[in-house]
C-alpha beads as a LAMMPS data file, in Angstrom:
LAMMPS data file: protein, C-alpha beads

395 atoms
394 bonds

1 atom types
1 bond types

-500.0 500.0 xlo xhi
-500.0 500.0 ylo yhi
-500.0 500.0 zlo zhi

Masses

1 110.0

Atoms # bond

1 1 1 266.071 -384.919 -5.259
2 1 1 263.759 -384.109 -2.270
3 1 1 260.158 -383.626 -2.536
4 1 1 261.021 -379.834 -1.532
5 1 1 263.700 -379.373 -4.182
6 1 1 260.841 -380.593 -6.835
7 1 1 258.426 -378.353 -5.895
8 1 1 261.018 -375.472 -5.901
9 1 1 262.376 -376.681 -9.239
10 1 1 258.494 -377.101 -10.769
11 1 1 257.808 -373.471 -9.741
12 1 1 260.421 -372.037 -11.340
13 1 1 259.213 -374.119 -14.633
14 1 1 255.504 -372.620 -14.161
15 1 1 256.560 -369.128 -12.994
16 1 1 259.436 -368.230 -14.216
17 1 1 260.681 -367.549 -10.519
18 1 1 262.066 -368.783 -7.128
19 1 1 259.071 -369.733 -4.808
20 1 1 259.013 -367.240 -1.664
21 1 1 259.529 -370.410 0.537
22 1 1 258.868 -374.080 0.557
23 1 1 256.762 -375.913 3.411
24 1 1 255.955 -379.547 3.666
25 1 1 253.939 -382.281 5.320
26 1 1 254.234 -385.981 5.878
27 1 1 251.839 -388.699 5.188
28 1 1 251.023 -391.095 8.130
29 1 1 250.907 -394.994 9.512
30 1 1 248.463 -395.531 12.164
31 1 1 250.308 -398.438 14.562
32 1 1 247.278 -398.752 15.978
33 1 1 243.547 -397.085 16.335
34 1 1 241.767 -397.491 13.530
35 1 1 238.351 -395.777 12.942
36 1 1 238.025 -394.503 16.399
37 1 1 239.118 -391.033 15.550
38 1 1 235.736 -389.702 14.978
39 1 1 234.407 -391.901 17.707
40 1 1 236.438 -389.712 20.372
41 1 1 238.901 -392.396 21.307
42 1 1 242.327 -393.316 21.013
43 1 1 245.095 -392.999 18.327
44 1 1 249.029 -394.076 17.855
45 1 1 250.242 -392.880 13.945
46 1 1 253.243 -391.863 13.568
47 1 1 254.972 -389.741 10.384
48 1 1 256.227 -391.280 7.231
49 1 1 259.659 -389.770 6.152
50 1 1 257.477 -389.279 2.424
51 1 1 256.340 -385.366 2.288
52 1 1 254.035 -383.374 0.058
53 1 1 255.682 -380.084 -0.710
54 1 1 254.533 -377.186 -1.716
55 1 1 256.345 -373.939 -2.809
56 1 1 254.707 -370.636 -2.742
57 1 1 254.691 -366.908 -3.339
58 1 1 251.620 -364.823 -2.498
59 1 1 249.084 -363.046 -4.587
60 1 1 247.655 -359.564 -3.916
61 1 1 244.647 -360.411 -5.679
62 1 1 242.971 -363.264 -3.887
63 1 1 243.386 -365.777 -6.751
64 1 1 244.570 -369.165 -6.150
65 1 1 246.663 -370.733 -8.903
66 1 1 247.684 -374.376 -8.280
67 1 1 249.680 -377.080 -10.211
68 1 1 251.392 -380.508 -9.198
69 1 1 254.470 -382.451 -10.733
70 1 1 253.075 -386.136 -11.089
71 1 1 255.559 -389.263 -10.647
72 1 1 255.782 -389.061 -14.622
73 1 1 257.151 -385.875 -14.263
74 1 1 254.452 -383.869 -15.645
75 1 1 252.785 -380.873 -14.569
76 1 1 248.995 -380.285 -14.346
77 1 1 247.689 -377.257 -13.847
78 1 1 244.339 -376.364 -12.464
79 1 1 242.057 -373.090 -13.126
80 1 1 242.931 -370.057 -11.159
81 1 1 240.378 -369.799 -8.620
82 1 1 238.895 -366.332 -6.906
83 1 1 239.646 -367.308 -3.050
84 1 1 236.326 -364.836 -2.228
85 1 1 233.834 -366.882 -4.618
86 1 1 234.724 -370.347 -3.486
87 1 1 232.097 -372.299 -2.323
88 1 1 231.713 -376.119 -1.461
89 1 1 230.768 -378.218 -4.717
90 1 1 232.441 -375.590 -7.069
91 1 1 235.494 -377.608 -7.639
92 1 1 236.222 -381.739 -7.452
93 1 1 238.932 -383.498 -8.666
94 1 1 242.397 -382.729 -7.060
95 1 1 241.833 -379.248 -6.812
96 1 1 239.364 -379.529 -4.713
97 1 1 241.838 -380.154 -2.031
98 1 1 243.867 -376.759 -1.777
99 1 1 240.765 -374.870 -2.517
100 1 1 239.073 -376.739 0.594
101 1 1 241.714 -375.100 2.565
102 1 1 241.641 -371.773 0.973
103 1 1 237.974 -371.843 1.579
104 1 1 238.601 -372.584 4.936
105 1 1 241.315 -370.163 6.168
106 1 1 239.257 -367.355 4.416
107 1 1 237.079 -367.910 7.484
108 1 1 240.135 -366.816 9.167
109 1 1 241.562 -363.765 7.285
110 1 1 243.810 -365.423 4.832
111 1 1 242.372 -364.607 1.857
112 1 1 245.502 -362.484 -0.267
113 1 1 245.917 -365.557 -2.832
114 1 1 248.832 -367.371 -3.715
115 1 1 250.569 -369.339 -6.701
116 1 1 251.339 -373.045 -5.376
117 1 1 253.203 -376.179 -7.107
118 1 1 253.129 -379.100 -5.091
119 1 1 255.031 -382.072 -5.636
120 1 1 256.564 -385.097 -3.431
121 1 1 256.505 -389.444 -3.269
122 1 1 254.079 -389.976 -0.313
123 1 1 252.438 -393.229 -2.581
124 1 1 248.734 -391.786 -3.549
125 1 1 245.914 -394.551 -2.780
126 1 1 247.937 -396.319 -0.337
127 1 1 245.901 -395.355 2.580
128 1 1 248.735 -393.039 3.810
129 1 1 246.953 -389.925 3.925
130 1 1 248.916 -388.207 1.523
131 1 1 245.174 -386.470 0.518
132 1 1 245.681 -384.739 4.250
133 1 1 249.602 -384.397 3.292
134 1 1 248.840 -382.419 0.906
135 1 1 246.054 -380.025 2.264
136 1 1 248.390 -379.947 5.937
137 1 1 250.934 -378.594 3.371
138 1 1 249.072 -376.146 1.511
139 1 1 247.673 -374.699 5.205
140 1 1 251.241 -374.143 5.839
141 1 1 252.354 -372.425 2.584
142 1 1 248.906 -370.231 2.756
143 1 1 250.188 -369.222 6.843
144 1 1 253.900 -369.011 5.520
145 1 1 252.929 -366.602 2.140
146 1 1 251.345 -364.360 4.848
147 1 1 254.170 -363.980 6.807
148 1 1 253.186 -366.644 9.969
149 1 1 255.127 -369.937 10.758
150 1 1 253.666 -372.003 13.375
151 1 1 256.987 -372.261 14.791
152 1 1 257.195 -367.849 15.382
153 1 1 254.248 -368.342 18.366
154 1 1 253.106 -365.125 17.356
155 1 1 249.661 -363.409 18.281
156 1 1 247.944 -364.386 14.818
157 1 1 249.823 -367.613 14.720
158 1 1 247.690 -370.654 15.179
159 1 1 248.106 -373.850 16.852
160 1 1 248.995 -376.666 14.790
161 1 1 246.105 -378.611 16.460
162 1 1 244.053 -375.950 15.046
163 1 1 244.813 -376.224 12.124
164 1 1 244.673 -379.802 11.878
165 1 1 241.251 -378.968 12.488
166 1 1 240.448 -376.314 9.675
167 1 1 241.903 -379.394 7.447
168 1 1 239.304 -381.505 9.265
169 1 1 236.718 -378.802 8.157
170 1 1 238.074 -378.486 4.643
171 1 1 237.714 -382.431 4.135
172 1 1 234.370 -382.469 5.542
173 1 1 232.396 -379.612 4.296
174 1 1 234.532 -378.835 1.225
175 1 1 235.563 -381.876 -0.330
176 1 1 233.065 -384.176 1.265
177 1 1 235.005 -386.740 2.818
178 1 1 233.710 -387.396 6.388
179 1 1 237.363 -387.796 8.037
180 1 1 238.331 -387.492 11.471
181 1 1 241.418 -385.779 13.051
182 1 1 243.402 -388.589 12.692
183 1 1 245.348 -387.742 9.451
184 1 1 245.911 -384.136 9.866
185 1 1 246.637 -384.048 13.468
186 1 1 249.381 -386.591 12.361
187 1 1 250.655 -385.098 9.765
188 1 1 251.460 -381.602 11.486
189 1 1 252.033 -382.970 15.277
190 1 1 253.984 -386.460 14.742
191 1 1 257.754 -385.889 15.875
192 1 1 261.060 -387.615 14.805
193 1 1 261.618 -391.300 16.494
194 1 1 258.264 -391.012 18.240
195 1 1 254.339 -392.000 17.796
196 1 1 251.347 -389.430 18.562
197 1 1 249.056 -390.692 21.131
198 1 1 246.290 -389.075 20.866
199 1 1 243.036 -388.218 23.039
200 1 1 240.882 -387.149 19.983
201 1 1 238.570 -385.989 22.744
202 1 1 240.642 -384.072 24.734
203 1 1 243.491 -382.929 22.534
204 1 1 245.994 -384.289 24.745
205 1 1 248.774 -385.913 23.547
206 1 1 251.768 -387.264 23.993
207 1 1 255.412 -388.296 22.023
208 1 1 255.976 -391.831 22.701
209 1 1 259.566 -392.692 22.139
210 1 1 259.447 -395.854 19.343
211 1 1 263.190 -396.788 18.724
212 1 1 262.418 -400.131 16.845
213 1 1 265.921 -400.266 15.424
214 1 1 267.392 -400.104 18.703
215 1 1 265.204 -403.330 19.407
216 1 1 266.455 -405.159 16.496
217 1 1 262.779 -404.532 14.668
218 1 1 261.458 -402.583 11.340
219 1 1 258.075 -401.758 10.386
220 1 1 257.251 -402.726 7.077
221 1 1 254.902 -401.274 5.104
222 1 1 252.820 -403.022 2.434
223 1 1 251.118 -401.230 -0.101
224 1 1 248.933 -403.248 -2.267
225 1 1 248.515 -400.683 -4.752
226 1 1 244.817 -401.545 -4.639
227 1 1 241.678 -399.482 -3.782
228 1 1 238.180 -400.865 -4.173
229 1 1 235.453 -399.111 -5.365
230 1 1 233.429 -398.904 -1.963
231 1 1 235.990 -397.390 -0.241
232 1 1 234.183 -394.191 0.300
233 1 1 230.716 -394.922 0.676
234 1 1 231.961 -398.043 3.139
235 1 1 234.058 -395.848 5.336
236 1 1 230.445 -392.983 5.677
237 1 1 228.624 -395.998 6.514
238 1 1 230.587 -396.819 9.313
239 1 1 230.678 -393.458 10.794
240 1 1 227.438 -393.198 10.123
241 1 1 226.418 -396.759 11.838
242 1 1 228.634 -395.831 15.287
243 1 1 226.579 -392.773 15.239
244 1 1 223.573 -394.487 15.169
245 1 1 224.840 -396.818 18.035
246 1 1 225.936 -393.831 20.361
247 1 1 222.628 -392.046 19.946
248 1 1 220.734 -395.404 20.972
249 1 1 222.882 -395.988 24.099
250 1 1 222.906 -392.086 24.790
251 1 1 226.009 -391.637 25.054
252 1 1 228.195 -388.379 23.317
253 1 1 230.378 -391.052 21.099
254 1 1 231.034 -394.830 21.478
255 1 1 234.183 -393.994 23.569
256 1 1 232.173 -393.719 26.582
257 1 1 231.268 -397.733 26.144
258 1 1 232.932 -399.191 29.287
259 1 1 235.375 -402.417 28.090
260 1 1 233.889 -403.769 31.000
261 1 1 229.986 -403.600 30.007
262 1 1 230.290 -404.126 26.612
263 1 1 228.579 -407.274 26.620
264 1 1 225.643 -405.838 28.148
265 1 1 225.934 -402.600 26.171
266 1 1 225.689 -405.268 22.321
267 1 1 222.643 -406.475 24.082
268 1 1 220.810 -402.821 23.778
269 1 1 221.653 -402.829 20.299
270 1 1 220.308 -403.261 17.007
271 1 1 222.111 -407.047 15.584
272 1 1 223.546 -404.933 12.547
273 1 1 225.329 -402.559 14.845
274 1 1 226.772 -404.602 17.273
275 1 1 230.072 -405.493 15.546
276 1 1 230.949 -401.518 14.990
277 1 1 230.675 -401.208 18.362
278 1 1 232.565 -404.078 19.411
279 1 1 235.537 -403.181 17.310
280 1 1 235.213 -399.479 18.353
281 1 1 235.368 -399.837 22.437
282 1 1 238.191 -402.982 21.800
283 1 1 240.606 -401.215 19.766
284 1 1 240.682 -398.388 22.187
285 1 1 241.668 -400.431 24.513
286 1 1 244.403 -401.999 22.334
287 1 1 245.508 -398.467 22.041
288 1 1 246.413 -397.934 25.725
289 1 1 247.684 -401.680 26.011
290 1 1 249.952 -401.002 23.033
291 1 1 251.111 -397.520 24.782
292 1 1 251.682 -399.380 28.060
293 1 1 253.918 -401.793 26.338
294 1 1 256.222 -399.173 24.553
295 1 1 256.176 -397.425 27.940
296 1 1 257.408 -400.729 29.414
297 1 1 260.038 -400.667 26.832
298 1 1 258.063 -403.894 25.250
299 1 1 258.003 -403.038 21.977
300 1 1 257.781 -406.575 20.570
301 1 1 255.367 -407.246 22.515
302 1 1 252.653 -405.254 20.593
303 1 1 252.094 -407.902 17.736
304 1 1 249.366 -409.688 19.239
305 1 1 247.982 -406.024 19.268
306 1 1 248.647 -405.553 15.927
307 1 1 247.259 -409.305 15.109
308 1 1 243.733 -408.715 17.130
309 1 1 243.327 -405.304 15.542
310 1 1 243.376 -406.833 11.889
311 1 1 240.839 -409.472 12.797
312 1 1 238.800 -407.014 14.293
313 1 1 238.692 -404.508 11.598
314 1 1 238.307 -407.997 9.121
315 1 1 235.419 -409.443 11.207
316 1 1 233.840 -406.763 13.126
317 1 1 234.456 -403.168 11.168
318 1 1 234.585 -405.027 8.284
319 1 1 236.933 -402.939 6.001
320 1 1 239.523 -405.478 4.715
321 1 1 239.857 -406.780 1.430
322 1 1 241.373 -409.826 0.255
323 1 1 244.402 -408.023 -1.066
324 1 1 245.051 -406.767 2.801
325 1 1 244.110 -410.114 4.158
326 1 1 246.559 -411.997 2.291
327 1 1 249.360 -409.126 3.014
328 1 1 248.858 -410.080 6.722
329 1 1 248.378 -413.599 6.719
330 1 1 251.694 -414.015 4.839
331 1 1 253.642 -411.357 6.624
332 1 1 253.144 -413.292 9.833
333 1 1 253.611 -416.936 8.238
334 1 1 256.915 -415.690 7.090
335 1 1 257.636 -414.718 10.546
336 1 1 256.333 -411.055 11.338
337 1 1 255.989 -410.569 15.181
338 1 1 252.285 -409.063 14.172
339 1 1 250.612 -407.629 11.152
340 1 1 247.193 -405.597 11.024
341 1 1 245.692 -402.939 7.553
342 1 1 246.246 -399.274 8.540
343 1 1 244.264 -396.414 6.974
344 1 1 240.730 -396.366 6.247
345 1 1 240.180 -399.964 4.631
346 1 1 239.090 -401.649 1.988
347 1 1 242.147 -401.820 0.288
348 1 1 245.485 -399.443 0.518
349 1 1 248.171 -400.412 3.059
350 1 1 249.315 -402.901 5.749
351 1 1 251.587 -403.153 7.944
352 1 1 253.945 -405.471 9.901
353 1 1 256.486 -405.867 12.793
354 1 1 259.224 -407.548 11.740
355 1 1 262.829 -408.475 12.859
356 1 1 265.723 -406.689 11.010
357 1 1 266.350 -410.010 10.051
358 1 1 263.130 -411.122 8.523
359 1 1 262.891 -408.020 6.522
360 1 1 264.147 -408.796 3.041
361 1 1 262.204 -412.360 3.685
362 1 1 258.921 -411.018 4.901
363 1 1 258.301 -408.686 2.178
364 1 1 259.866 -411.558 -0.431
365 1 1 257.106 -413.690 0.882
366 1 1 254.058 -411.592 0.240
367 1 1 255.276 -410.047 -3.073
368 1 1 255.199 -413.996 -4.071
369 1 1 251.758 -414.295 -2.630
370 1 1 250.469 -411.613 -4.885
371 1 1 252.210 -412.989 -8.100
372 1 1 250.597 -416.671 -7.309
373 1 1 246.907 -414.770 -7.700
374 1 1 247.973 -412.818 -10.793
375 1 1 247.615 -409.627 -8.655
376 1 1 249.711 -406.279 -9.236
377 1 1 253.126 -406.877 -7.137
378 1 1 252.826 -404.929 -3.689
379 1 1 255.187 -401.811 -2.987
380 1 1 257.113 -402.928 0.372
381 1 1 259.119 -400.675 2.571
382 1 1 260.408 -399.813 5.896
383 1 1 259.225 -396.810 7.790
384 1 1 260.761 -395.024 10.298
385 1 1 258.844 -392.490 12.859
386 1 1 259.881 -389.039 10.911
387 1 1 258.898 -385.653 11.229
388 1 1 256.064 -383.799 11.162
389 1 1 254.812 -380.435 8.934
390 1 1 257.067 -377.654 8.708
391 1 1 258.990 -374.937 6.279
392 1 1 261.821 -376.374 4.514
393 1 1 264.913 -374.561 4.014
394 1 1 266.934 -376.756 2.137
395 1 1 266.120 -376.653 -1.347

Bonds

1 1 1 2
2 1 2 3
3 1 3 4
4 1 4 5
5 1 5 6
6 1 6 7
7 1 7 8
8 1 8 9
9 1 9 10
10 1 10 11
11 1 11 12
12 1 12 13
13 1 13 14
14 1 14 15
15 1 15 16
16 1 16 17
17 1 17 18
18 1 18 19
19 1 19 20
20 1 20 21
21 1 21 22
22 1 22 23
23 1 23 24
24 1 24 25
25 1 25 26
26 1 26 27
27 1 27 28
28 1 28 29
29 1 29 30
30 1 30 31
31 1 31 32
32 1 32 33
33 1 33 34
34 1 34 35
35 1 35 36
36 1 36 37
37 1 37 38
38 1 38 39
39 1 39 40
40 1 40 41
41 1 41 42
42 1 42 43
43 1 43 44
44 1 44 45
45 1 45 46
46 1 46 47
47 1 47 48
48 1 48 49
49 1 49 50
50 1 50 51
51 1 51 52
52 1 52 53
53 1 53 54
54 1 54 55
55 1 55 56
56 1 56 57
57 1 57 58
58 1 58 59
59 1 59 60
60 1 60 61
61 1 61 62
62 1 62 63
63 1 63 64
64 1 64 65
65 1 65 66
66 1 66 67
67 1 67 68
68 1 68 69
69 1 69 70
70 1 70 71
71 1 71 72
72 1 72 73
73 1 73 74
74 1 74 75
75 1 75 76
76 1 76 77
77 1 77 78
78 1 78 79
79 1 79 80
80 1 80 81
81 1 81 82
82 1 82 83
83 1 83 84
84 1 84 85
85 1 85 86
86 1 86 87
87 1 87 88
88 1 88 89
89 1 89 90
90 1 90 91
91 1 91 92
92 1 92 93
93 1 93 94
94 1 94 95
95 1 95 96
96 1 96 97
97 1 97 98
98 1 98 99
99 1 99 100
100 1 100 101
101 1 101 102
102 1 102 103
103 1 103 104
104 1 104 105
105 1 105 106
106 1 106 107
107 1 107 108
108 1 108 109
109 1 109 110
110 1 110 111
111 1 111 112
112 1 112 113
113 1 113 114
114 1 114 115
115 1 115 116
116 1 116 117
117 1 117 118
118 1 118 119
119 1 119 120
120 1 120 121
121 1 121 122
122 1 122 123
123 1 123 124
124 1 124 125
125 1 125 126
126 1 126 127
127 1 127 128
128 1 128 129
129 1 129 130
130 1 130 131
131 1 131 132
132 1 132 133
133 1 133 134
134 1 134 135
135 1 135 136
136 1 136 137
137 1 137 138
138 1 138 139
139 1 139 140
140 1 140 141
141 1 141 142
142 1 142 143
143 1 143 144
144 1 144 145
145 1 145 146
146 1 146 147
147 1 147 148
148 1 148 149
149 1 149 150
150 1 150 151
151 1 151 152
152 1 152 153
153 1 153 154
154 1 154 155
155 1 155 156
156 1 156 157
157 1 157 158
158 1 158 159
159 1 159 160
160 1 160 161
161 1 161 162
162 1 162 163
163 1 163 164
164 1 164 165
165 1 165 166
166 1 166 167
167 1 167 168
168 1 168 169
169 1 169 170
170 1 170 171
171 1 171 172
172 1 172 173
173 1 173 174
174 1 174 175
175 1 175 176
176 1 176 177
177 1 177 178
178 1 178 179
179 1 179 180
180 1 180 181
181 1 181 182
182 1 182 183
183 1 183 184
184 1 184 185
185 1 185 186
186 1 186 187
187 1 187 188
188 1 188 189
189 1 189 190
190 1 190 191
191 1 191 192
192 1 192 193
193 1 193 194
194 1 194 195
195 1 195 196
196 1 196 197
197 1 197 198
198 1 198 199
199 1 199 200
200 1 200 201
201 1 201 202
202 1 202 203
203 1 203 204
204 1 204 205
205 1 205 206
206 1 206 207
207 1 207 208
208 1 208 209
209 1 209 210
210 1 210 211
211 1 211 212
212 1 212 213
213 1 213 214
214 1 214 215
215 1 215 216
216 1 216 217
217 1 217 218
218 1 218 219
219 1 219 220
220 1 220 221
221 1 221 222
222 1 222 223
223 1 223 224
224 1 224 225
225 1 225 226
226 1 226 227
227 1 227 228
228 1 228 229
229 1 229 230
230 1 230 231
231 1 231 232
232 1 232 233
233 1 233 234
234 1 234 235
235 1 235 236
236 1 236 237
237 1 237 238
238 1 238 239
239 1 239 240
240 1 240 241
241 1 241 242
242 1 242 243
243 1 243 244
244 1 244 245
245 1 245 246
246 1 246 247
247 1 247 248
248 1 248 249
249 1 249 250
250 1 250 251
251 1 251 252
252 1 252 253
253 1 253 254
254 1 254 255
255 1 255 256
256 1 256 257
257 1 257 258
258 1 258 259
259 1 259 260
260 1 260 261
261 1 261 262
262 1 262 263
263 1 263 264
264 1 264 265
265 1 265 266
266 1 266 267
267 1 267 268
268 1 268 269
269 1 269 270
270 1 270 271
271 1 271 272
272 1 272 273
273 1 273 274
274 1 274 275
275 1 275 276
276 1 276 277
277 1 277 278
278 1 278 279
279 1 279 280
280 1 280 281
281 1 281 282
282 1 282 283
283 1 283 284
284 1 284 285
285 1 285 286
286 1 286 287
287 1 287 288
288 1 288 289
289 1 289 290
290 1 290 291
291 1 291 292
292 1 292 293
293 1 293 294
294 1 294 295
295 1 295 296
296 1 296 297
297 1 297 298
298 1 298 299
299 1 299 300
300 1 300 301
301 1 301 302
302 1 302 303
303 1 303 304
304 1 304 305
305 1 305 306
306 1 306 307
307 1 307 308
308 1 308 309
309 1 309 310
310 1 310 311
311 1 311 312
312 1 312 313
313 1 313 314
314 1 314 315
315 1 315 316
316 1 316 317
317 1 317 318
318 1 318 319
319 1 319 320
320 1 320 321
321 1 321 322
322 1 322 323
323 1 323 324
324 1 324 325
325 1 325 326
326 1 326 327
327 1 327 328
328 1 328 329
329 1 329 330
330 1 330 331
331 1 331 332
332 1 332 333
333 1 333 334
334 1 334 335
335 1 335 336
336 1 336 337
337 1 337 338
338 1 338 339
339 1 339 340
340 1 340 341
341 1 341 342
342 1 342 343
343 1 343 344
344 1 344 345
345 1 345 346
346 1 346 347
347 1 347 348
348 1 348 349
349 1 349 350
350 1 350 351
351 1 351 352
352 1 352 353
353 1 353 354
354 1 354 355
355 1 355 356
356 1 356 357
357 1 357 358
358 1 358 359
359 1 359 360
360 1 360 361
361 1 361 362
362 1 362 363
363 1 363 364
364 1 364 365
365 1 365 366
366 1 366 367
367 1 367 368
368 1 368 369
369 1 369 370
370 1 370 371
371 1 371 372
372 1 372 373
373 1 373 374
374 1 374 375
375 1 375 376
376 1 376 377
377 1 377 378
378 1 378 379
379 1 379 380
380 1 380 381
381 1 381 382
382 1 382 383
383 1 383 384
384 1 384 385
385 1 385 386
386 1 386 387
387 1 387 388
388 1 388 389
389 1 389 390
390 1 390 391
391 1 391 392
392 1 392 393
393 1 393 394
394 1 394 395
């Protein structure tokens, strides 16, 4: 059963009714870009075929009534919540999510309430973003219960970029995560058989067609089901850190280091912040390199990409774990073309290129790496470039 025809079936189990409509939104894999989101730089994610759903019917009252179907099959319910008294630090926990959007799209005159059950299997903790599935999905149900689709272009009928950004706002101010526009722009933008480059800066962007089947390759994805404690704290100090470094060299954000001076540009710089840096101006640049390639129809020729990325976030960023190291260090000593952590760090996912080949082999190899340090076995799959956020009608 699809995530969409869980949600429907859950609300029907809490209300005693047929939702008014079902919408849904992906989680993400960055190929490449990692951390320099908020840095104004480049990004290449793509969308996971696993959705968040959420099904709907509005409220005339402006309360918010939300519950979830777990992967035991479960539902938990949180307390209604008055969409006109929400404020940030009023709610934490899961429901702080959907109420961060609420909150949010009050600000723009959606505000009527709604009753929402949300349910799907994008892996939670994996680094996958399904947090920003999940809020991309509510924005969507909250437009959809009010009559507007992103799809109808209508007068009141946002842009999906803007609304990745009231999710950015949401996560920052509401929840208190200090996210880019990575996730969310991902999640609603990402198209079928492509990746999103991205100019966080600019907003441009552009579907870049990634047929890896047709070249005889699979990404695999590793999840290994881990998350350390200083995940959040770790990934605010960063941000915080390349903020610090782009006020010293005066510059708006650490995109506007030149590849070319960057030697020169460490030398300005506080010893601490130096590797940040390094890792932030570098993996743009592996960005375009990687987007060149693909646009050269090179697509296995990204892994040293993927390889240099890894070491960078390992050595310089400093956001791997063990758990991720050994992921990618076996993945490409069992014959991956490259390998590199995706997602914020310190734990969560990896990924690798493989051949269609080396698939069964590859993931075979790590899951035996895990069991020889008594850690929990990894969850392995393939993904495949999928579509972004959207109403589903099949239910």
């Amino acid at each position: 059963m699809s995530p969409a025809a869980d949600a429907a079936r859950a609300f029907r189990t809490v209300h005693d009714r047929a939702p008014a409509g079902v919408w849904s939104a992906p989680g993400r894999v960055n190929m490449i870009g990692e951390h320099t989101d908020y840095n104004d730089g480049f990004v290449l994610p793509f969308a996971l075929p696993h959705r968040l759903a959420v099904a709907a019917t509005p409220r005339e009252d402006g309360v918010l009534t939300v519950a979830t179907l777990g992967s035991d099959g479960k539902l938990q319910r949180s307390e209604p919540t008055v969409i006109a008294e929400l404020e940030p630090g009023a709610i934490d926990g899961w429901a702080a999510y959907p109420a961060g959007v609420a909150w949010v799209m009050r600000d723009h005159g959606f505000a009527a309430g709604a009753d929402l059950v949300v349910a799907g299997d994008v892996p939670s903790g994996a680094g996958l973003s399904s947090s920003h599935a999940l809020e991309c999905a509510v924005a969507l149900a909250l437009l959809g219960t009010a009559g507007i689709e992103l799809e109808d272009g209508g007068e009141r009928t946002p842009t999906r970029q803007a609304v990745a950004r009231w999710v950015q706002r949401s996560e920052n101010d509401f929840v208190g995560a200090p996210t880019g526009l990575l996730d969310q722009t991902a999640s609603l933008c990402c198209t079928e058989a492509h990746l999103l480059f991205l100019d966080v800066r600019s907003g441009e962007s552009e579907q870049v067609p990634f047929d890896a089947a047709a070249a005889g390759l699979r990404v695999l994805v590793m999840d290994t089901r881990v998350k350390h404690s200083h995940s959040e704290s770790g990934y605010g100090d960063r941000r915080r850190g390349t903020e610090k470094a782009a006020g010293l060299l005066g510059v708006k954000a650490l995109r506007d280091v030149e590849l070319d001076a960057l030697g020169e540009t460490l030398e300005r710089l506080p010893e601490d912040l130096r590797p940040l840096v390094r890792h932030i101006v570098t993996e743009n640049q592996r960005v375009l390199d990687t987007v060149e390639l693909l646009h050269a129809d090179r697509l296995a020729d990204i892994g040293p990409l993927l390889d240099a990325s890894h070491v960078s976030m390992r050595d310089d960023y400093r956001i791997s774990a063990p758990e991720l190291d050994v992921a990618v260090d076996t993945a490409k000593a069992a014959g991956a073309l490259g390998s590199r952590m995706t997602g914020g760090g310190f734990g969560g996912s990896a990924i690798a290129l493989v051949r269609e080949s080396d698939v069964d082999s590859v993931g075979a190899a790590v899951t035996a790496a895990f069991a020889e340090r008594d850690w929990r076995p990894p969850r392995t799959f393939v993904a495949t470039p999928s579509p972004g956020a959207g109403r589903d009608t099949a239910y």
